[in-house]
C-alpha positions in Angstrom: 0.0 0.0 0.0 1.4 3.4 -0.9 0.4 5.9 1.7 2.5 9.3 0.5 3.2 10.5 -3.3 6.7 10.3 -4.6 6.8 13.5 -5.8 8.3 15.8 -3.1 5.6 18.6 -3.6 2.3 16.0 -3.2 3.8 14.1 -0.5 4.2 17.6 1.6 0.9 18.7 0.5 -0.2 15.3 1.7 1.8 15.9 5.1 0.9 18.7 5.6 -3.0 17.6 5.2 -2.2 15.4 7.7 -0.8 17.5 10.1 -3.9 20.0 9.7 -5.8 17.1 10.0 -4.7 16.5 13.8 -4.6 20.4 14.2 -8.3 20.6 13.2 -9.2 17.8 15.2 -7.3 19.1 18.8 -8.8 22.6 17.8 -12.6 21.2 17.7 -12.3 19.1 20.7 -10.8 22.0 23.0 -14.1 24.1 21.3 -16.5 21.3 22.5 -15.1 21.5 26.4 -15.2 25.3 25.8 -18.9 24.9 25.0 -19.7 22.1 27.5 -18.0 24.1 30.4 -19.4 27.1 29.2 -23.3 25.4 28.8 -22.8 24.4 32.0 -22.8 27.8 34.4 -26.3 27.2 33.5 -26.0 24.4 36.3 -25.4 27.0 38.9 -29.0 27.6 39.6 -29.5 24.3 40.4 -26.6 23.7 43.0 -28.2 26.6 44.6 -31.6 25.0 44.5 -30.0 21.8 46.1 -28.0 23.8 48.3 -30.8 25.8 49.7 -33.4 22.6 49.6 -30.8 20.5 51.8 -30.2 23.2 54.1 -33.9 24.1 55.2 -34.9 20.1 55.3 -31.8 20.5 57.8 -32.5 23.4 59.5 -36.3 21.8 60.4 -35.5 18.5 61.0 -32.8 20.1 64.0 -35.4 22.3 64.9 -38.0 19.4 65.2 -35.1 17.4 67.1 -34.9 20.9 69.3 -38.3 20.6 71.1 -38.4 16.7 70.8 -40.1 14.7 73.4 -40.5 18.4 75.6 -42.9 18.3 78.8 -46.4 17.8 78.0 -46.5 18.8 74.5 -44.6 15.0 73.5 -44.3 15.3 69.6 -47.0 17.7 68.6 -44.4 20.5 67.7 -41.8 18.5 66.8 -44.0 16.9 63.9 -44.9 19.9 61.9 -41.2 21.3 62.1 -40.2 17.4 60.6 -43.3 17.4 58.1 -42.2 20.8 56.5 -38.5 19.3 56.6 -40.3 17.5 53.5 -40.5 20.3 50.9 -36.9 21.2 51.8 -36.3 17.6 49.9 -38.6 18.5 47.0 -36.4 22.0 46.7 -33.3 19.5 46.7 -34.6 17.1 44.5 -35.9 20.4 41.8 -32.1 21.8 41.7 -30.9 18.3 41.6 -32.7 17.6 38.1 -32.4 21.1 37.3 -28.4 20.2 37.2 -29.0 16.9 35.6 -30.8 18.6 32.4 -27.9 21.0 32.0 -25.3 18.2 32.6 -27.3 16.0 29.5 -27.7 19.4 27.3 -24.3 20.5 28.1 -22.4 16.9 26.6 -24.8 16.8 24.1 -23.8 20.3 22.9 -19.9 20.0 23.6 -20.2 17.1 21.4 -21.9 18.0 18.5 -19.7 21.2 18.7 -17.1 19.1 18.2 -17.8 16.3 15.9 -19.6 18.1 13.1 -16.8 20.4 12.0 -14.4 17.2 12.7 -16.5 14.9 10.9 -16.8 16.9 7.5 -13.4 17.8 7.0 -12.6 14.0 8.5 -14.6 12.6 6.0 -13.4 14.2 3.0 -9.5 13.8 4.1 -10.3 10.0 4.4 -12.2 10.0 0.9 -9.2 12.0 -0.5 -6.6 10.1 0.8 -8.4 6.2 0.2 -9.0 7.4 -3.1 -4.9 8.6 -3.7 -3.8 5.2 -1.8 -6.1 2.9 -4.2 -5.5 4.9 -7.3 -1.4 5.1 -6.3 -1.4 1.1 -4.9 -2.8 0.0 -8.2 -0.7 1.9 -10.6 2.8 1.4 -9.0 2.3 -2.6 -9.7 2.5 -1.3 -13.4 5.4 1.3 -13.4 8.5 -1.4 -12.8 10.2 -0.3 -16.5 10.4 2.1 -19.2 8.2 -0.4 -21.3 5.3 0.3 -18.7 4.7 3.8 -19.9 2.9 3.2 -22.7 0.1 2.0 -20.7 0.0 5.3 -18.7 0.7 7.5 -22.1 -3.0 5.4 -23.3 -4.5 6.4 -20.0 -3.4 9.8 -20.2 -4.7 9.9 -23.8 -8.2 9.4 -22.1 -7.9 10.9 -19.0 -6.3 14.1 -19.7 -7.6 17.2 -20.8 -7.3 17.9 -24.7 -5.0 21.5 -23.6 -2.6 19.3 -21.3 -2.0 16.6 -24.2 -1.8 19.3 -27.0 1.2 20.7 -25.1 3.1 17.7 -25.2 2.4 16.8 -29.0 0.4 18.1 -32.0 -0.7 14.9 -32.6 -0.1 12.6 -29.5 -2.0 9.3 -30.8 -0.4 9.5 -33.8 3.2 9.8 -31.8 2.4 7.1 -29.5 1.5 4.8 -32.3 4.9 5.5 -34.2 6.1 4.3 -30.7 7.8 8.1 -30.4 9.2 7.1 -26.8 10.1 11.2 -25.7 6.4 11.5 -26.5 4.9 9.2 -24.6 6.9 9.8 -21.7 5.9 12.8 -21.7 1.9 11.7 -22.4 3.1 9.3 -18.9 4.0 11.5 -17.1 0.8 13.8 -17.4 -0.8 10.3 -15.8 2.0 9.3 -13.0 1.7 13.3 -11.6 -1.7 12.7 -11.2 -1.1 9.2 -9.5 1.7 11.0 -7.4 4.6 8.3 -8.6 7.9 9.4 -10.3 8.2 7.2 -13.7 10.5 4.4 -14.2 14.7 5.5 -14.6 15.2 5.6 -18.7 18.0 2.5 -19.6 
């Protein structure tokens, strides 16, 4: 499998693709905590919630214990102090969800924040880059001699556009049947740049 071009300009494009490729990816995921930390000072209203919730069920449940079991009156005030201890739990249990739902938002906005941007240039660097190793793999089983290049000059005669092959020859069919070999080099080598491989060393 050929992973990099032979010809020093692609193969520093290529790295260099690569390396922006990681660059792009750190960049994203530092913007996703960004957002996620950021989405979630919306939490803050909740700790309060469960902060205040926990410390009045505490406050009335100390109270309650407070005039426990005094002279005469047994538990009949210490039972509505310990009864309204109970919405002090429902205040708890409110911030407590409250910071739950912006915990969920916030990863599921960090994360999107992060993968969308990552995902479309990741998917086009991975189409580019299976497409150059498959197209490069297959063509440098081919290139071993000088003999090999008249397959490329044929391929180049049909994959090339008519400006590119008119500046190589007037009449390049015509030169690659009269087996002009500086000619179809030349029509090769319009093919090879494209598959990123260097051609064969003349005899």
């Amino acid at each position: 499998m050929k992973l990099y071009a032979d010809l020093p300009g692609r193969r520093l494009a290529q790295i260099l693709a690569d390396v922006g490729l990681v660059a792009w990816l750190v960049l994203w995921t530092w913007v996703g905590r960004r957002v996620h930390d950021v989405t979630m000072a919306l939490a803050e209203p909740g700790r309060r919630l469960q902060g205040a919730g926990a410390g009045f069920r505490e406050k009335l449940n100390a109270a309650g214990d407070g005039v426990d079991n005094l002279p005469v009156l047994d538990d009949r005030i210490a039972g509505p102090f310990r009864s309204a201890a109970g919405a002090g739990t429902d205040i708890e249990r409110a911030g407590t969800d409250l910071v739950g739902a912006v915990e969920r938002f916030a990863v599921l906005l960090g994360w999107t924040t992060a993968l969308v941007p990552i995902l479309i240039v990741g998917i086009w660097w991975a189409i580019a880059r299976a497409r150059f190793v498959r197209r490069a793999s297959a063509a440098q089983r081919f290139i071993d001699a000088d003999d090999d290049l008249d397959l490329f000059a044929l391929r180049a005669m049909a994959n090339q556009p008519m400006a590119s092959l008119a500046k190589v020859s007037a009449d390049p069919s015509g030169a690659w049947r009269r087996g002009d070999r500086e000619t179809i080099r030349a029509l090769a080598m319009l093919e090879l740049r494209d598959s990123g491989l260097r051609p064969p060393r003349t005899a």
